[in-house]
C-alpha positions as CSV (number, residue, x, y, z in Angstrom):
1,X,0.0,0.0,0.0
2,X,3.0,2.5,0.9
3,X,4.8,1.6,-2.4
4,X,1.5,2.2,-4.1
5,X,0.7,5.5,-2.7
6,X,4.1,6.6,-3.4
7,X,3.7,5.9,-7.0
8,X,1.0,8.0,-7.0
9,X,2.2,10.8,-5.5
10,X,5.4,10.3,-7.8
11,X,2.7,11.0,-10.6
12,X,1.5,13.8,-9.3
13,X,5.1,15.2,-8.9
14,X,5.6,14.8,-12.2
15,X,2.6,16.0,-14.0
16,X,3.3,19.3,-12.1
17,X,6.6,19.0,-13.0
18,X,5.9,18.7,-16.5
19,X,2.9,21.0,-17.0
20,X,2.8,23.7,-19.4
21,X,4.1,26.9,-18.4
22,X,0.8,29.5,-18.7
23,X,3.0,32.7,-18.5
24,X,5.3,32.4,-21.5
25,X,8.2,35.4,-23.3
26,X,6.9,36.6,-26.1
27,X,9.9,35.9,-28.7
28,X,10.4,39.8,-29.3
29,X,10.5,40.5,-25.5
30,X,13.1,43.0,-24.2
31,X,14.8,43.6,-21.3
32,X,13.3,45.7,-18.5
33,X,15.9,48.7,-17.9
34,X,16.7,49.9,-14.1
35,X,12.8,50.9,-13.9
36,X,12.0,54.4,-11.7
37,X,9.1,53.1,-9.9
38,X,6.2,53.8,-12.9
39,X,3.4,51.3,-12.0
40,X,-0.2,51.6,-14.4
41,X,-3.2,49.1,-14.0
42,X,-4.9,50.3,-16.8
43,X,-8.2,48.7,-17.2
44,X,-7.4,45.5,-15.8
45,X,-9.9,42.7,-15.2
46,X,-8.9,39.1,-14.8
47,X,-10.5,35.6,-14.5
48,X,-8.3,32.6,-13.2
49,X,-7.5,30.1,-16.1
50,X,-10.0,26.9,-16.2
51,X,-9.7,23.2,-16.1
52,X,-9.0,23.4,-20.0
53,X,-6.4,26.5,-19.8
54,X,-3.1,24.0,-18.8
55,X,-4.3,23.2,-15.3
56,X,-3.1,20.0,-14.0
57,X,-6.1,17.5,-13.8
58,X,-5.3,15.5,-10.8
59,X,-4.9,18.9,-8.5
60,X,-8.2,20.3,-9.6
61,X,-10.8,20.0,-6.3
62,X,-12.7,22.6,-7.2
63,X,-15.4,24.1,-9.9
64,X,-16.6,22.0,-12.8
65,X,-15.9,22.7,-16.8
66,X,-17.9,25.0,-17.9
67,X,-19.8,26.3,-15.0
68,X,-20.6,29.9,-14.6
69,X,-18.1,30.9,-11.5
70,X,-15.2,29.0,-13.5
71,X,-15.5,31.8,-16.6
72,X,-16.3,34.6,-13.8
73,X,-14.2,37.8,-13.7
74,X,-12.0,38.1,-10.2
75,X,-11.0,41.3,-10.9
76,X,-13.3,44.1,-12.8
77,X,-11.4,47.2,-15.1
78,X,-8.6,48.4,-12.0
79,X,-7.5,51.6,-12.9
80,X,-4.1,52.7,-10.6
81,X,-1.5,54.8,-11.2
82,X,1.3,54.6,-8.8
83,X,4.0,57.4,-9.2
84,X,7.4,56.7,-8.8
85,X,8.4,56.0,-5.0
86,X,4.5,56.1,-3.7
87,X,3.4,53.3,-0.8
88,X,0.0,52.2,-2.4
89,X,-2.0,50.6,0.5
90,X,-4.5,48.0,-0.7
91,X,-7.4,47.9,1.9
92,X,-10.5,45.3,2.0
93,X,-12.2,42.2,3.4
94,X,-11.1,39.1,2.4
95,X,-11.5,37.7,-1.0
96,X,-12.0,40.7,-2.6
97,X,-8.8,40.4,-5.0
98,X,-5.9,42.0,-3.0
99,X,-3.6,39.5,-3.5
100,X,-4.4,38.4,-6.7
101,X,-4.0,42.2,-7.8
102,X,-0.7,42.0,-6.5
103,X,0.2,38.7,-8.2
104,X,-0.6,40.0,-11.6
105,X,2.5,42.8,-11.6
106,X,5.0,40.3,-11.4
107,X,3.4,38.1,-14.0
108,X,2.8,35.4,-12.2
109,X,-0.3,35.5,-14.3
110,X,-1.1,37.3,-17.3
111,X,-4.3,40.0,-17.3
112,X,-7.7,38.6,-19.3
113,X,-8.2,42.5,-20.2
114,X,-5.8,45.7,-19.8
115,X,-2.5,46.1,-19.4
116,X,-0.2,46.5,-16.7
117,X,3.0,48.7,-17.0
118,X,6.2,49.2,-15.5
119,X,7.6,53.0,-16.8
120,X,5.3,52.8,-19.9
121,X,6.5,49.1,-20.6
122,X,3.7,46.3,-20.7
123,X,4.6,43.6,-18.5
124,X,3.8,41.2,-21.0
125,X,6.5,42.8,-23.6
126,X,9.7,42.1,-21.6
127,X,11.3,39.2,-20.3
128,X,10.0,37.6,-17.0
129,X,13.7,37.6,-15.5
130,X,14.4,41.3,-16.2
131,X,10.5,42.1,-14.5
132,X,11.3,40.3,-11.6
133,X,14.5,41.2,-10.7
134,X,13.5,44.7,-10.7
135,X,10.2,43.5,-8.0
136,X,11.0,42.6,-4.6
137,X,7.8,40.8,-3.1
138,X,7.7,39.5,0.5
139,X,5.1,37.4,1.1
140,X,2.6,37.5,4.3
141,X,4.4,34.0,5.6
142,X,7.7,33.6,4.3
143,X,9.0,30.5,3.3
144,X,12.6,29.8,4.3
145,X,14.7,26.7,2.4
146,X,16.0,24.5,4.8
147,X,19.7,25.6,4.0
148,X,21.9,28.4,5.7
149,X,20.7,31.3,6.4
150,X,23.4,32.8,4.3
151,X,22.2,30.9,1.5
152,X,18.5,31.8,2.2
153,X,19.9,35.4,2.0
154,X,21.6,35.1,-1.6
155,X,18.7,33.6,-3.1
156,X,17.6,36.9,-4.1
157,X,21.3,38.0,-5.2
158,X,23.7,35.2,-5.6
159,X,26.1,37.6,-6.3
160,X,25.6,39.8,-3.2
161,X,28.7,40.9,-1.4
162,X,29.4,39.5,2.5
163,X,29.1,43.3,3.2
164,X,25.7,44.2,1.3
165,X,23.8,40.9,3.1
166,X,25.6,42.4,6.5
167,X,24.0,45.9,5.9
168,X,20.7,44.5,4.5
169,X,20.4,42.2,7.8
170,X,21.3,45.5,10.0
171,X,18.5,47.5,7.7
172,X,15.9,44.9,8.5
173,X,16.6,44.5,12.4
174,X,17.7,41.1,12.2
175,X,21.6,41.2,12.5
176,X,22.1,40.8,16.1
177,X,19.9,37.4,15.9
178,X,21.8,36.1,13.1
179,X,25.0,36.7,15.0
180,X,23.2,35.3,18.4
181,X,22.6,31.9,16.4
182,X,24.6,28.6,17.0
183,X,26.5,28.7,13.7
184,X,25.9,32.9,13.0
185,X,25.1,33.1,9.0
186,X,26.1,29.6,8.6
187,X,22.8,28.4,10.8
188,X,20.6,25.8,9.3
189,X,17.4,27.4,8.8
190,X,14.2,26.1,7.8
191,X,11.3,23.2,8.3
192,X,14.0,20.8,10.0
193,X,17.2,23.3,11.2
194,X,16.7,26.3,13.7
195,X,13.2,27.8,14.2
196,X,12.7,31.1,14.1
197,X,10.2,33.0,15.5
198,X,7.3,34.5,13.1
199,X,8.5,38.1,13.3
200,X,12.5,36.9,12.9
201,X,11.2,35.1,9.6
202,X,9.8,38.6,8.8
203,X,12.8,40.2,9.5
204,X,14.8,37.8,7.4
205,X,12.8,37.8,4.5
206,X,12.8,41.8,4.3
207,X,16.6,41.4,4.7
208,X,16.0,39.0,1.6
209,X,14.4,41.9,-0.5
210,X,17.1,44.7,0.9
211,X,19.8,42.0,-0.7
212,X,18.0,42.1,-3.9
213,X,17.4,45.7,-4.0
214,X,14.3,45.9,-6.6
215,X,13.0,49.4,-7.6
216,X,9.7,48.2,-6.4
217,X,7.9,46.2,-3.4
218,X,5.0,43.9,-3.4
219,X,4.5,43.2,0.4
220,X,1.6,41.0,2.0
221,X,1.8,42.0,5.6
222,X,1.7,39.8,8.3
223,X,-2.0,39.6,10.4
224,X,-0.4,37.4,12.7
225,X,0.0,39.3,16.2
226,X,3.6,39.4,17.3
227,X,4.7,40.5,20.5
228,X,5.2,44.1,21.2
229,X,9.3,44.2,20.6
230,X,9.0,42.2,17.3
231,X,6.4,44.5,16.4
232,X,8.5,47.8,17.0
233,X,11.5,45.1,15.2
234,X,9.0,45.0,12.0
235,X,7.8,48.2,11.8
236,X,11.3,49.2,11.4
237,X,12.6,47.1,9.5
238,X,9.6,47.8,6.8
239,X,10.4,51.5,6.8
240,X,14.6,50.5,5.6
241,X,12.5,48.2,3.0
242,X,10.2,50.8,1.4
243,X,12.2,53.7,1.7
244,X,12.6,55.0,-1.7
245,X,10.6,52.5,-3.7
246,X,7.7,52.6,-4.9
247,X,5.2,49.6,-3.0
248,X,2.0,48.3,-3.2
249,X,1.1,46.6,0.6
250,X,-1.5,44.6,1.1
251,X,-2.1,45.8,4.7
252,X,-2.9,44.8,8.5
253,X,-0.9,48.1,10.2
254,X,-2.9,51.1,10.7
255,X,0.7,52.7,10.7
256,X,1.4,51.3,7.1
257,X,-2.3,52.3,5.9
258,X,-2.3,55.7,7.7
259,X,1.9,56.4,5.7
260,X,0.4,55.3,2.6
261,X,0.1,57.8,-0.1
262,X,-3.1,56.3,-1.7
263,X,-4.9,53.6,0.2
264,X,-7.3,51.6,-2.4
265,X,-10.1,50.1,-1.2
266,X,-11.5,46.6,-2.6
267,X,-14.6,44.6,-2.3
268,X,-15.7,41.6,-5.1
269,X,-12.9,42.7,-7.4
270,X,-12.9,46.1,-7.7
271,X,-11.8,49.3,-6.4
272,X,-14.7,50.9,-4.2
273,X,-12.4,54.0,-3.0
274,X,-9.3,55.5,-3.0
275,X,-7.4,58.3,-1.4
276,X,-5.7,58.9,2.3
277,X,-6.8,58.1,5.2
278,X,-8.2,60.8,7.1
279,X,-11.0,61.3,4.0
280,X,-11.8,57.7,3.4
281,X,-13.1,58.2,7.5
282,X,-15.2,60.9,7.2
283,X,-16.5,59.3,3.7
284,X,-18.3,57.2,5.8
285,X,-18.0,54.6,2.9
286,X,-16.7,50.8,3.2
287,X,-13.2,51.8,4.6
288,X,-14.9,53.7,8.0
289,X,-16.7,50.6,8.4
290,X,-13.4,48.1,8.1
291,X,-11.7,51.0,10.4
292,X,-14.1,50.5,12.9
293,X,-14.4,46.9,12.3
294,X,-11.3,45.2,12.1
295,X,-8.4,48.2,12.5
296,X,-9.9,50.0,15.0
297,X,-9.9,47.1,17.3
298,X,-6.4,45.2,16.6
299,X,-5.0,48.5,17.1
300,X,-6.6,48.3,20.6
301,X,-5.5,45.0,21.2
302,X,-2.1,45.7,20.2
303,X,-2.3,48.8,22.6
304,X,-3.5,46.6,25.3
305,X,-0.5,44.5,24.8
306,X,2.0,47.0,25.2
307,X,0.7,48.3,28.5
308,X,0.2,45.1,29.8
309,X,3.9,44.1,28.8
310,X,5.0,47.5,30.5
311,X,3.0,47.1,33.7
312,X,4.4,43.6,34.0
313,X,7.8,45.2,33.6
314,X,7.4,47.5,35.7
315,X,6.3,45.4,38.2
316,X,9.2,43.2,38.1
């Protein structure tokens, strides 16, 4: 039975393995130069591919061929432009099509309608390695390899000097931990060597991005609450990560959303409001409600936190 069952996940392995890519160069693609920071969703609408658009078979648990919701829009004609060096919040309850709107600028699927751009060049007209080594994207739980976590580092930049990952680990707060570890930058990291806690792993993975050094920053923060000096830890380390580039954050932080130059506000796939956040309050519109909803109160609870920790300090 074991023999049998590995077979058929060896299958399975291999038809993913072997599966078309969806997101191909065109054969006239260019290189992306040094971008500024220009980002456009022009018109953008997407729909996920279906069972018959290169998905692999065996994976698929979910609608059937053909049905309505399979050939239904996710995303309905987004219209953003994000000047160079802006922090573009992206706001909203869940599933209404943050993260797959921040999936789309690095290609990691192609738009059904509109264009993306990158300083005037359509995302779909250069090559997939010059567009994403020019985007930096740190996901909400960052996978680390189970390798060194000098080697984690250089992922982004194999070519990264010992000095550069240094200063990029001192940007992102996480230096003195590195150095603290049993084996420093040559620490096994990952799902069997030395566990990190959820705000180090943050910390790491925006040291990953400062290595790389993109001209812009996808980020899906964290909602996961962390304890009051890993907060202060991340907070910091974020500000060293978007300084000077433009970024589009998917975010938990009232201090991200309330820095933002644009906060954009989603529901069912499109873009109910937009603009800073002292108006989108007194709009009274879908973001007062999520302020008073969801931000409001984790704000409070983080608050709550903190004074608890100091009392308990101070008590000691």
């Amino acid at each position: 039975v074991d023999v049998m069952s590995a077979l058929v996940s060896f299958d399975r392995v291999f038809e993913v393995l072997d599966a078309p890519n969806r997101v191909e160069d065109r054969p006239d693609a260019i290189e992306l130069p040094r971008p500024k920071g220009h980002i456009e969703f022009d018109h953008v609408s997407f729909r996920y591919p279906g069972v018959d658009a290169g998905t692999i078979a065996s994976l698929e648990m979910g609608l059937p061929r053909g049905s309505e919701a399979e050939n239904e829009d996710v995303l309905h004609d987004i219209n953003i432009d994000i000047r160079p060096g802006q922090l573009i919040a992206l706001v909203g309850p869940s599933g209404s099509g943050k993260t797959t709107l921040s999936s789309l600028l690095p290609r990691l699927y192609d738009v059904t309608n509109g264009a993306i751009r990158i300083d005037g060049h359509d995302v779909r007209e250069v090559t997939q390695e010059s567009l994403r080594a020019a985007i930096g994207v740190v996901a909400q739980d960052p996978h680390l390899f189970h390798d060194t976590v000098g080697a984690n580092l250089r992922y982004a930049r194999p070519e990264a000097t010992v000095d550069e990952i240094i200063e990029a680990c001192r940007s992102a707060q996480i230096l003195d931990v590195i150095q603290a570890l049993p084996d420093g930058f040559e620490t096994v990291v990952g799902e069997r060597g030395y566990r990190l806690s959820g705000g180090e792993k943050q910390r790491l993975a925006i040291a990953r991005m400062l290595v790389k050094d993109p001209a812009v920053v996808v980020l899906d923060e964290a909602t996961s609450h962390l304890d009051t000096e890993n907060e202060s830890l991340v907070q910091q380390a974020l500000a060293s990560a978007l300084s000077g580039r433009t970024a589009i954050v998917i975010a938990h932080r009232l201090s991200t959303i309330v820095d933002a130059d644009q906060i954009i506000v989603m529901e069912r796939g499109r873009v109910l409001e937009r603009g800073r956040h002292a108006e989108l309050r007194r709009a009274g519109g879908l973001y007062a409600d999520l302020y008073e909803t969801l931000i409001r109160p984790a704000v409070a609870d983080s608050t709550a936190a903190e004074n608890t920790t100091i009392a308990t300090t101070n008590g000691a």
